[in-house]
N, C-alpha and C positions, 0 to 999 in steps of 0.2 A: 397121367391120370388126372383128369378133371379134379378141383378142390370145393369140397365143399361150400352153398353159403349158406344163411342162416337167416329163415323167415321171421320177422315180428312183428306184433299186431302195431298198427297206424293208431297214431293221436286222434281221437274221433275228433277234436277241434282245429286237429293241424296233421290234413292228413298224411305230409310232406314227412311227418318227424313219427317217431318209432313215439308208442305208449311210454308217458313219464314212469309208468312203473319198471318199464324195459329197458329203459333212454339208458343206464349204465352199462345196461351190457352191450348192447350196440357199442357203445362206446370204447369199451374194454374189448369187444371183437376190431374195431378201426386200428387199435391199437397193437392188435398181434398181428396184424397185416389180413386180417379178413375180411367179408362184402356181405352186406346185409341187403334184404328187399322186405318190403312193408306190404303186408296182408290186411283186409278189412274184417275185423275182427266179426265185427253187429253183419257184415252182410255173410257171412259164415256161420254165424246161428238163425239166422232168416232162411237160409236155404238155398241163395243166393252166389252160389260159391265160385263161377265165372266172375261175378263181376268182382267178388273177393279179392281173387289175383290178377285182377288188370293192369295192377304194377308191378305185378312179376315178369322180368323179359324174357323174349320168347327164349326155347333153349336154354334155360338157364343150369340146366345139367342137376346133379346130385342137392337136396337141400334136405336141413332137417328146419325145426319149427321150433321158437321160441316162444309161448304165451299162454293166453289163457286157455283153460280147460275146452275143450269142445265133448258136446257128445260122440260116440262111435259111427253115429251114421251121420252127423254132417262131417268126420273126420275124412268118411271114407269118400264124401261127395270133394271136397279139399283137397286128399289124394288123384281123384280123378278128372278134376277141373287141371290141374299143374300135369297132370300129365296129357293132356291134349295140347299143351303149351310146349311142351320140351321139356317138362320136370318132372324131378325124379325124388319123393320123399321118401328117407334112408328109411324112415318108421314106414311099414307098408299096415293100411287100416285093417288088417287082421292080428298085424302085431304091435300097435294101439289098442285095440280093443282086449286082445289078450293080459297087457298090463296095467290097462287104468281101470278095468272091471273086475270087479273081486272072482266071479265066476271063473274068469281067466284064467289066474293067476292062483287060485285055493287050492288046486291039486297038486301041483308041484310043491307047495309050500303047507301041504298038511303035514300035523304034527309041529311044525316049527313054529306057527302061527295059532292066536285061540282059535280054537273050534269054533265052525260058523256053517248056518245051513240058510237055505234062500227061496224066495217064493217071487215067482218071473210076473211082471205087472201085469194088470189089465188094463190100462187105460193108464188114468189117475184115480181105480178108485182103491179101495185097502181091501186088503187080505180080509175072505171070512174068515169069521169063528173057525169053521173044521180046519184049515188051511191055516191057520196058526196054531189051534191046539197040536196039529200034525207037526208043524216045525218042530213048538218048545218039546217035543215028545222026542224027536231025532235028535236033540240038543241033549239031552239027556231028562228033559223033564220038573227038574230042579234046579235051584239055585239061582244068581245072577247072571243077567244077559245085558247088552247094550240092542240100541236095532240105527241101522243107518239103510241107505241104498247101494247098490254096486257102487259108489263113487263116495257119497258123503254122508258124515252126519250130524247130524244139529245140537254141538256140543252145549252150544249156548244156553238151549233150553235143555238144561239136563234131564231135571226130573221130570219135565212135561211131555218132551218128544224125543229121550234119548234111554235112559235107564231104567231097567226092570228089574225091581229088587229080585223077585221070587217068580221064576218062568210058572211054577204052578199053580202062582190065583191069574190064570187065564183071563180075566177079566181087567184085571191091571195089564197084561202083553195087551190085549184090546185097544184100550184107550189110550194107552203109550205109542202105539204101531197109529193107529188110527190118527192119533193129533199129529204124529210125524209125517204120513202122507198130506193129511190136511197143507201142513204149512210147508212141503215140498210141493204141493203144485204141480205146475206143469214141468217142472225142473227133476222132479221123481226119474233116475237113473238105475233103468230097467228092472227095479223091483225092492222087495224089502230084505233083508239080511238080518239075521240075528247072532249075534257072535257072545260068545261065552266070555263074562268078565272076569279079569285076573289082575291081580293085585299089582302095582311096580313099584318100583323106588322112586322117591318122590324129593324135591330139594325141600328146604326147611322153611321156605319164602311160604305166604299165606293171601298173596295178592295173585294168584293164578288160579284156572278152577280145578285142580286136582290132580287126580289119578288119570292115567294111559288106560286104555280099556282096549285096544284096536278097533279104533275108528279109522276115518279115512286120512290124504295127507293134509288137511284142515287141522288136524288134531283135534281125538276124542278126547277131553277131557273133565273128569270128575267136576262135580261142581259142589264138593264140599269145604273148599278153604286148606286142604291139607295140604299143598305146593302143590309142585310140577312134575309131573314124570319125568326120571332124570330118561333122554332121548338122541338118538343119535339120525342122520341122513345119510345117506349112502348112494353116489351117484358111480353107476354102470355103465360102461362100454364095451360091448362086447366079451362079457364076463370079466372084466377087471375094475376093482374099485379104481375111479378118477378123483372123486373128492369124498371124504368125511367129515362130516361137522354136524352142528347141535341142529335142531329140527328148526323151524322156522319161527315155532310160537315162541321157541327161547333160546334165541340166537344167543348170549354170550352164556350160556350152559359150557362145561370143557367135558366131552363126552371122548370114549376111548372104547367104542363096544369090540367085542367079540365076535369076529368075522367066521370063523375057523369052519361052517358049514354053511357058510351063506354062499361063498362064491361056486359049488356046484350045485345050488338049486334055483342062482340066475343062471348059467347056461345051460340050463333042464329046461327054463323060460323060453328059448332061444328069441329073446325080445333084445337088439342092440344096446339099446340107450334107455335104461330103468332105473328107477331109486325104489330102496328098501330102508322102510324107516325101522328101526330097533327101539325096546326099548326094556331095562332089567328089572326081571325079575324081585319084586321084593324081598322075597328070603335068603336074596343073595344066588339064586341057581345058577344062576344062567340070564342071556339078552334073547328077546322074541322079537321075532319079524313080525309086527305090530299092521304093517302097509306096502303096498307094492303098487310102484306108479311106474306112471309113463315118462321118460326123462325128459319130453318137450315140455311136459305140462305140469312140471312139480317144482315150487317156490324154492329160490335159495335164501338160507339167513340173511338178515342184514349184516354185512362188512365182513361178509366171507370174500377170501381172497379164488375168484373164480375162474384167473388166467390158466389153469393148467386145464380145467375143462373143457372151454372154449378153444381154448388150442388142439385137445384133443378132438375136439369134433371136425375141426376143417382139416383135420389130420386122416381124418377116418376114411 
C-alpha cells in the first residue's frame, strides 16, 4: 500500500524550501522517514491551482496537505488540479468543506457546542436589518452573542467587530455585524454566524484578551484583560485522538480536557483528519466543543512534540 506524503506550502522567496512557518515540520516529517512536495500557496488563492502543483510529481499516489487555510472552493480546485496529476488528497473537498465550515460541522456537534445560527453571504455585502433581527430571534432573542464567519473571527477588535452585549438592541447586532464584514472584505467565509456567548475558565494572567466565547480556530477571545480561557486541541484520525495539547494562542497552558463524548461525534463527522478545540466551562460543568477544524489547516502550539502525528499520518 502506497505511503503517504505530505504537501506544504513553498517559501514564496525560496520556492525550493517549504514556508519558514512549516520548515519544522518537514523536517520532523524527513526525520520519521517521510517525503514531502511543495505546493504554491498565492497561486492557490489566485485560482491558479495547476500551476500551484507543478511540483508535485506526477503519480504521486495518496497525500494530505500541510498549511495554510484555503477557501472551500479553491480547496476543491487543489483537489482536482492533483488529481489529474496522479494525486490523491486523503481530505476529499467535501470533507474539508464539511470541517473547516461551521455549517458543516454544527449539526453533528449541536448541543455540545454554543448555539449558533447563520446567514449565507451575498456578495461582501452585510446582512439586512430583517435578516439579522430573524437570526438574533432564532438565537433566542436575548442576551450575549459573538459574530464571526463560517471560518473566523476578529477577535482583536472585540468590541468593534466581534461582541454583542444584548442581541436585543438590534441596532448594536447592526453595526457590530456590519463593521465585521466591513473589515472582512473580500476574505468574508461564506457568511455571518452568530453564536451565543458562554462564560469559560479563564487562567489568572491579565496579558491575554479574555474569555473563549467559540470563535474560530484563531481563537475568540474576550478582550477584557481577564486571562485566557483555560483551552485544549485535539488532533483526529479517523476518530481517534493523535495529539492533545493547549490551543495555539497559549501554548504552555497544561490542559487535560474531557473527551468522554467527543470521540463519537468525530466519527458522526465521518471527516478523517479534524481538530476540536475545547474549552471549560466556568462554573466548573463540563468542557465545550468551542471549534472544529480541518486537520490540514489547524495550527500546532509552539514546542509541541508532533512526531506521533506525523507518523500517524504517513501511516494512514
Amino acid at each position: 500500500m502506497p505511503v503517504p506524503s505530505i504537501l506544504f506550502p513553498a517559501d514564496p522567496l525560496n520556492p525550493r524550501r517549504p514556508d519558514p512557518h512549516f520548515a519544522w515540520e518537514a523536517r520532523l516529517l524527513r526525520e520519521l522517514g517521510g517525503e514531502h512536495h511543495l505546493v504554491d500557496h498565492d497561486a492557490l488563492l489566485a485560482g491558479h491551482a495547476e500551476e500551484a502543483v507543478r511540483r508535485v510529481p506526477q503519480d504521486a499516489g495518496p497525500l494530505w496537505y500541510r498549511g495554510w487555510m484555503l477557501p472551500s472552493a479553491r480547496y476543491a480546485e487543489f483537489a482536482a488540479a492533483l488529481t489529474a496529476r496522479g494525486g490523491n488528497l486523503l481530505t476529499s473537498a467535501p470533507g474539508y468543506a464539511a470541517a473547516h465550515e461551521l455549517p458543516g460541522w454544527y449539526g453533528v456537534f449541536e448541543g455540545a457546542t454554543p448555539p449558533s445560527v447563520w446567514i449565507p453571504a451575498d456578495g461582501t455585502a452585510a446582512p439586512t436589518p430583517e435578516e439579522l433581527a430573524d437570526a438574533a430571534a432564532r438565537l433566542g432573542g436575548t442576551g450575549p452573542a459573538i459574530v464571526k464567519d463560517y471560518v473566523k473571527s476578529r477577535k482583536h477588535e472585540w468590541h468593534e467587530a466581534c461582541y454583542v452585549p444584548e442581541l436585543a438592541d438590534l441596532a448594536a447586532v447592526g453595526r457590530v455585524v456590519g463593521r465585521f464584514v466591513e473589515l472582512q472584505g473580500e476574505f468574508l467565509a461564506g457568511g455571518v454566524v452568530l453564536r451565543r456567548y458562554e462564560e469559560f475558565e479563564r487562567t489568572g494572567g491579565s496579558d491575554q484578551d479574555g474569555a473563549r466565547v467559540g470563535g474560530g480556530p484563531d481563537g475568540a477571545d474576550g478582550g477584557d484583560g481577564a486571562g485566557r480561557a483555560v483551552e485544549a486541541r485535539v488532533w483526529w484520525l479517523d476518530g481517534r485522538p493523535i495529539l492533545v495539547g493547549p490551543h495555539p494562542d497559549a501554548p504552555h497552558q497544561r490542559v487535560e480536557p474531557d473527551l468522554t463524548h467527543v470521540p463519537a461525534l468525530v466519527r458522526r463527522l465521518g471527516c478523517r483528519f479534524v481538530t476540536t478545540d475545547l474549552a471549560r466551562l466556568a462554573d466548573g460543568s463540563g468542557w465545550r466543543v468551542v471549534e472544529v477544524g480541518d486537520g490540514q489547516v489547524s495550527d500546532l502550539p509552539r514546542g509541541v512534540d508532533a512526531s506521533g502525528l506525523l507518523a500517524s499520518l504517513i501511516a494512514a
